[in-house]
C-alpha positions as protocol buffer text, in pm:
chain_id: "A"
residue {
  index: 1
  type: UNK
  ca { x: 23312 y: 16260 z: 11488 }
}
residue {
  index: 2
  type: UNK
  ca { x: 23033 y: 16276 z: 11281 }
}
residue {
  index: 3
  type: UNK
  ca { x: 22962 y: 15896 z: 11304 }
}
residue {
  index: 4
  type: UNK
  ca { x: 22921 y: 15921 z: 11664 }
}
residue {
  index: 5
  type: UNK
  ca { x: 22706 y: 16211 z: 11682 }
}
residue {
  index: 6
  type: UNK
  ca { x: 22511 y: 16039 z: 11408 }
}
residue {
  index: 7
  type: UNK
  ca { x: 22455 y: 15783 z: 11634 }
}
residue {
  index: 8
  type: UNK
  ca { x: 22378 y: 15985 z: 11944 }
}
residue {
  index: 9
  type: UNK
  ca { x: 22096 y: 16165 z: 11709 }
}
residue {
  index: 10
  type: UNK
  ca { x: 21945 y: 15849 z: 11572 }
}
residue {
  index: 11
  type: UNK
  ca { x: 21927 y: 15630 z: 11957 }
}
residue {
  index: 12
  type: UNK
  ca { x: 21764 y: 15997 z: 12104 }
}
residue {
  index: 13
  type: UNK
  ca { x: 21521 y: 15968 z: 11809 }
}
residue {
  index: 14
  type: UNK
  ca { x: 21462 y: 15556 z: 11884 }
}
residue {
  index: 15
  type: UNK
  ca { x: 21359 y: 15673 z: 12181 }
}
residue {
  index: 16
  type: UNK
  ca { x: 21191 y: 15910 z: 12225 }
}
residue {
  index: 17
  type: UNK
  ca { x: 21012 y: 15976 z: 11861 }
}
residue {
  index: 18
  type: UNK
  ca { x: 21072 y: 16338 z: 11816 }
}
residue {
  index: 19
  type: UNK
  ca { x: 21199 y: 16499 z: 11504 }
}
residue {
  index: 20
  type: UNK
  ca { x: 21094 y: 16805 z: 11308 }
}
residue {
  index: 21
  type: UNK
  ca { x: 20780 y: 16662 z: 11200 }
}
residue {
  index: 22
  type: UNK
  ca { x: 20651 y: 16582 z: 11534 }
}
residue {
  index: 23
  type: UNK
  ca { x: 20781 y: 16925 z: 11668 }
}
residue {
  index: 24
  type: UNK
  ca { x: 20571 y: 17069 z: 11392 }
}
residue {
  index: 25
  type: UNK
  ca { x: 20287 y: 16862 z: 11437 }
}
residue {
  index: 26
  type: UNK
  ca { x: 20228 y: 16940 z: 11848 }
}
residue {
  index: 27
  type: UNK
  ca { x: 20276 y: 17318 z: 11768 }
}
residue {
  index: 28
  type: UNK
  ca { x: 20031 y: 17282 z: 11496 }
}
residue {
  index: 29
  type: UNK
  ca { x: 19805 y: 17124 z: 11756 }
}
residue {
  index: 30
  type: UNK
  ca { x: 19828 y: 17349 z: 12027 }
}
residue {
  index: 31
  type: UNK
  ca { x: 19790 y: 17680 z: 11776 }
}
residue {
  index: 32
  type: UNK
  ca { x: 19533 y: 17562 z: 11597 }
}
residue {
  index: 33
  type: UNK
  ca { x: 19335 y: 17472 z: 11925 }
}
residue {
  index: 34
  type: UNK
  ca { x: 19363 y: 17758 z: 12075 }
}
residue {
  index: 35
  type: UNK
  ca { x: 19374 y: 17987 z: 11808 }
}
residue {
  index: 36
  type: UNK
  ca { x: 19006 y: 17784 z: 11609 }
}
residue {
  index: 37
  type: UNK
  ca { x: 18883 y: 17792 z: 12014 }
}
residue {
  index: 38
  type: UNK
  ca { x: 18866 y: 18175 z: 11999 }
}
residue {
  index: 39
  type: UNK
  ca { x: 18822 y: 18278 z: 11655 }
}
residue {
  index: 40
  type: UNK
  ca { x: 18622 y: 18018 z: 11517 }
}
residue {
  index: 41
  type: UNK
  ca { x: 18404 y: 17952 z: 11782 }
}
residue {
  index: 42
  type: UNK
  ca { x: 18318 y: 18282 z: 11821 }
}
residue {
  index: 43
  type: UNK
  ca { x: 18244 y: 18360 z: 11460 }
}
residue {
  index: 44
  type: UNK
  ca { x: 18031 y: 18012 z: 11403 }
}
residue {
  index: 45
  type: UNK
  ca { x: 17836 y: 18080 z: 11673 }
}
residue {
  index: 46
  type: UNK
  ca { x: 17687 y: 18414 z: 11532 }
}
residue {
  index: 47
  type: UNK
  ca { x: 17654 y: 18287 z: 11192 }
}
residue {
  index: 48
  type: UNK
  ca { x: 17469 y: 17942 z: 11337 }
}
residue {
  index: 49
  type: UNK
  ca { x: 17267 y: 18087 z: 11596 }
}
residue {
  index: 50
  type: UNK
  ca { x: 17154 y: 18411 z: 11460 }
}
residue {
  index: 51
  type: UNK
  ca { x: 17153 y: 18392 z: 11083 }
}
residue {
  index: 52
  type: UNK
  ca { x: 17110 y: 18033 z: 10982 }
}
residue {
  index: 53
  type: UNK
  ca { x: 16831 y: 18014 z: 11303 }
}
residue {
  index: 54
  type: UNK
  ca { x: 16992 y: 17675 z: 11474 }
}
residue {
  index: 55
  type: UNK
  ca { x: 16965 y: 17821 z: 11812 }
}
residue {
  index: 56
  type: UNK
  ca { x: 17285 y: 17872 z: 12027 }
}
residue {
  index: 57
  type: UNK
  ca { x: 17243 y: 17479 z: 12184 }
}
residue {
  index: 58
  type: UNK
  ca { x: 17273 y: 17309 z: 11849 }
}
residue {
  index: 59
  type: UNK
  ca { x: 17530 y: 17535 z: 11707 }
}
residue {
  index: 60
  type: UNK
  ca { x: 17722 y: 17448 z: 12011 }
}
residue {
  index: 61
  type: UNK
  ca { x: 17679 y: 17075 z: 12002 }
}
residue {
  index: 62
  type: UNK
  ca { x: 17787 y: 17132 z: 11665 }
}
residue {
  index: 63
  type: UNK
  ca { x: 18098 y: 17332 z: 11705 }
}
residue {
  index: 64
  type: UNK
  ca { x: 18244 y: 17100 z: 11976 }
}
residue {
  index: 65
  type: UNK
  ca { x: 18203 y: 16800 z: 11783 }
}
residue {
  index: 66
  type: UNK
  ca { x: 18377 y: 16967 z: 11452 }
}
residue {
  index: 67
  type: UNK
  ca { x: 18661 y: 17120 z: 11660 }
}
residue {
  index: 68
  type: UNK
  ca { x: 18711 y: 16716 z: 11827 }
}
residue {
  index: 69
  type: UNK
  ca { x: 18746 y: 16620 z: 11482 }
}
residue {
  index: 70
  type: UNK
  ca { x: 18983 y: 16828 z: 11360 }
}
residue {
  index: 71
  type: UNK
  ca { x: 19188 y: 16771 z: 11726 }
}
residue {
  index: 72
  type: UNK
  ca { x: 19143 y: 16330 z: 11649 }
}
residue {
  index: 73
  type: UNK
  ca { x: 19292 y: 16391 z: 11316 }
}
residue {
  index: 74
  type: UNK
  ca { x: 19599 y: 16620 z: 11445 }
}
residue {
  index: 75
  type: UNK
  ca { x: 19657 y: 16345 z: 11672 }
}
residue {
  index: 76
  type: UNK
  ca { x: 19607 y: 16070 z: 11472 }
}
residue {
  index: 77
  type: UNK
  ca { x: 19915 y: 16273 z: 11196 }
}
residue {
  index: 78
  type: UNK
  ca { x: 20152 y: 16343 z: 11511 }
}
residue {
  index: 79
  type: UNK
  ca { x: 20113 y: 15971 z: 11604 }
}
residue {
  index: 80
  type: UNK
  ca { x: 20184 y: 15871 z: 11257 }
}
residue {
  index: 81
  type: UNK
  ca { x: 20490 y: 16091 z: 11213 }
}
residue {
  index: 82
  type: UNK
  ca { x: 20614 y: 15973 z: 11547 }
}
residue {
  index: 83
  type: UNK
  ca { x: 20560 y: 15575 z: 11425 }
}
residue {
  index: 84
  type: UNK
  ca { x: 20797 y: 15723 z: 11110 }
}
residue {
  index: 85
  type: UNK
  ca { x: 21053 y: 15921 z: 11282 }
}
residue {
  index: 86
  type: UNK
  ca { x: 21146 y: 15633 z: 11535 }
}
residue {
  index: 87
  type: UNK
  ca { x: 21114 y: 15341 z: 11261 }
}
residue {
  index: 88
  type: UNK
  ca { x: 21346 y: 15560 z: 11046 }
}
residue {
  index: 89
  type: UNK
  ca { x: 21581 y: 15592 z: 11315 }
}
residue {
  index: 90
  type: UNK
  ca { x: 21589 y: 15246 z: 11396 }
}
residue {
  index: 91
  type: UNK
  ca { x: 21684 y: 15148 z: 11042 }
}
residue {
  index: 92
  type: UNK
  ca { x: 21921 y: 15361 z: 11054 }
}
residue {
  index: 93
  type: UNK
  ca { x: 22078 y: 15265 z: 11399 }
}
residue {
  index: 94
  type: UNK
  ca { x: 22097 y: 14884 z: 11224 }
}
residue {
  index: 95
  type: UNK
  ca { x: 22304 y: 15036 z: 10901 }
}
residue {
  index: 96
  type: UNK
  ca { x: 22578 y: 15192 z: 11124 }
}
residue {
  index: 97
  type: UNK
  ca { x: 22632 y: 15074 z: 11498 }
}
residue {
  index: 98
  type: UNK
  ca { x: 22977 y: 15156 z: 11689 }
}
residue {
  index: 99
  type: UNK
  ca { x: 23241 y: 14857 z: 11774 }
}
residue {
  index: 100
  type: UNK
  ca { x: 23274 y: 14924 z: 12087 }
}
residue {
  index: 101
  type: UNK
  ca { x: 22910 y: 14999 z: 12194 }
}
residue {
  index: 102
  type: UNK
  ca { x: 22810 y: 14628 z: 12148 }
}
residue {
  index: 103
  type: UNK
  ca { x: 22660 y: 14437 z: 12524 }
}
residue {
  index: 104
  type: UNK
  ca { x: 22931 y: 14141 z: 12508 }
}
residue {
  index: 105
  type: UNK
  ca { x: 23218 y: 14436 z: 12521 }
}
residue {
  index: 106
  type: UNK
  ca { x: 23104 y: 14628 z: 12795 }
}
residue {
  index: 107
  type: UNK
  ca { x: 23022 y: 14334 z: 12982 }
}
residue {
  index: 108
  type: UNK
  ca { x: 23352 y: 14237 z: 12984 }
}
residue {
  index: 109
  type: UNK
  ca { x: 23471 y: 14609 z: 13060 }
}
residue {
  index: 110
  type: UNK
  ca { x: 23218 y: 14634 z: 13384 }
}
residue {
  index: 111
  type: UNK
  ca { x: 23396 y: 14249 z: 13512 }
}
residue {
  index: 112
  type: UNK
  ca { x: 23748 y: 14440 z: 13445 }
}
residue {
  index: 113
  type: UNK
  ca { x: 23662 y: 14745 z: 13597 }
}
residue {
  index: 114
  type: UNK
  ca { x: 23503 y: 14598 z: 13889 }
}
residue {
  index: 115
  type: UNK
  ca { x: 23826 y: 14310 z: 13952 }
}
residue {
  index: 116
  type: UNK
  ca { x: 24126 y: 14515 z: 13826 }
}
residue {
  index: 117
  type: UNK
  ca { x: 23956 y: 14862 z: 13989 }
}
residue {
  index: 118
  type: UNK
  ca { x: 23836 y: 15160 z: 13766 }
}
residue {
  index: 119
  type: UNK
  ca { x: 24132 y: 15368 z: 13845 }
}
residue {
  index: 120
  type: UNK
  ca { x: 24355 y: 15134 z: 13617 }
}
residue {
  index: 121
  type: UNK
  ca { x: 24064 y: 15027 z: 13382 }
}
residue {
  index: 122
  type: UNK
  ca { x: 23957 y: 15336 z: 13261 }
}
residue {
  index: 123
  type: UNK
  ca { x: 24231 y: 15509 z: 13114 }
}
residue {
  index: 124
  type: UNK
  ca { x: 24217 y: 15174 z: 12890 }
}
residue {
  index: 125
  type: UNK
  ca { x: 23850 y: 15113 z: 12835 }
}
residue {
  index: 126
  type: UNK
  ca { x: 23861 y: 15550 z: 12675 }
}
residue {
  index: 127
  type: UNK
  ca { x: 24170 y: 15439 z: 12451 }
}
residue {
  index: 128
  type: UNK
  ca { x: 23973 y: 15129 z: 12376 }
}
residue {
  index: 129
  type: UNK
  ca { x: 23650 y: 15368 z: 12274 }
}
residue {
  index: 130
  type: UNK
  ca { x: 23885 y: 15584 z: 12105 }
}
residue {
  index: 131
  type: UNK
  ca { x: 24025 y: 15327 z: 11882 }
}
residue {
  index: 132
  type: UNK
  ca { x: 23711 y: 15164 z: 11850 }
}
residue {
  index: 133
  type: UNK
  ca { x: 23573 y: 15457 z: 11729 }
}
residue {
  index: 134
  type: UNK
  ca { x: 23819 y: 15617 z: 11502 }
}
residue {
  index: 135
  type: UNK
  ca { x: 23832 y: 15239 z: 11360 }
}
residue {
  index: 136
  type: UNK
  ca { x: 23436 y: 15221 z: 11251 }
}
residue {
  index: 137
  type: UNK
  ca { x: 23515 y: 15572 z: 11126 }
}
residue {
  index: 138
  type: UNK
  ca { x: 23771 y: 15475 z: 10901 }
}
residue {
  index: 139
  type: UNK
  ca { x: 23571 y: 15142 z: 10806 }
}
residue {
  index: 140
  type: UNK
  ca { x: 23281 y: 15352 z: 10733 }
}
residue {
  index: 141
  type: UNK
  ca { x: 23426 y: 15583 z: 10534 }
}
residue {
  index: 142
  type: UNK
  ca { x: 23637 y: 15363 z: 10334 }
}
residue {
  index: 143
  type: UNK
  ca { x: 23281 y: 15137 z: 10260 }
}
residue {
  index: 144
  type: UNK
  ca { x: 23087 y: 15468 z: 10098 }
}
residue {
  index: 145
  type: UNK
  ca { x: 23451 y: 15552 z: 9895 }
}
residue {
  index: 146
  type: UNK
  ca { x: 23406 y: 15257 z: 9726 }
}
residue {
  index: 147
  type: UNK
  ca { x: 23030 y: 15282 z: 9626 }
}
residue {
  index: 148
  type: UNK
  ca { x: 23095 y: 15578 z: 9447 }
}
């Protein structure tokens, strides 16, 4: 059953883009904007303003415009990592697809369910799955026994 929830892992990931990295990466975001919104802006703006002589409007401007940077580039790493997670899963959707999740066969399943009624076609189309299944299982795992 590992094939299938594989599978299930890699379409969620096609999808919607989220793995570990990009988990990481929007928890890095929010912490470090909130957390270099407090500390840092406090502590800049004393050592700008009242040491160095800037003036609290420059060391301000100044602050905002390093803290955007620093929020473009998290972005720009998340987006990245996304652009890799869902590519990767892709790829790996192509290696390894089920039998019997291909369009042609459940076209033909929805025609006999809806002409023959779902009460009689379903009990089939599940041992269909089943075998389907078990049957890419066994092909798959008889396919890596002989590359090693």
């Amino acid at each position: 059953m590992s094939g299938i929830a594989d599978y299930v892992v890699e379409k969620a990931q096609s999808k919607t883009g989220l793995s570990t990295s990009v988990i990481v990466g929007y928890a890095l975001q929010v912490f470090s904007g909130v957390g270099a919104a407090i500390l840092l802006f406090v502590v800049l703006f004393f050592v700008f303003s009242d040491y160095i002589g800037f003036g609290p409007t420059k060391t301000s401007i100044g602050m905002f415009l390093g803290f955007v940077l620093l929020f473009i580039a998290a972005m720009l790493w998340t987006s990245s990592a996304k652009k890799k997670t869902i590519a990767d899963a892709e790829r790996a959707l192509e290696a390894h697809s089920l039998i019997g999740l291909n369009a042609p066969l459940l076209n033909v399943g929805m025609q006999l369910g809806q002409k023959l009624g779902w009460k009689r076609v379903v009990p089939a189309l599940l041992a269909l799955f089943a075998a389907s299944g078990a049957a890419a299982e066994w092909s798959r795992r008889r396919h890596h026994a002989d590359k090693y």
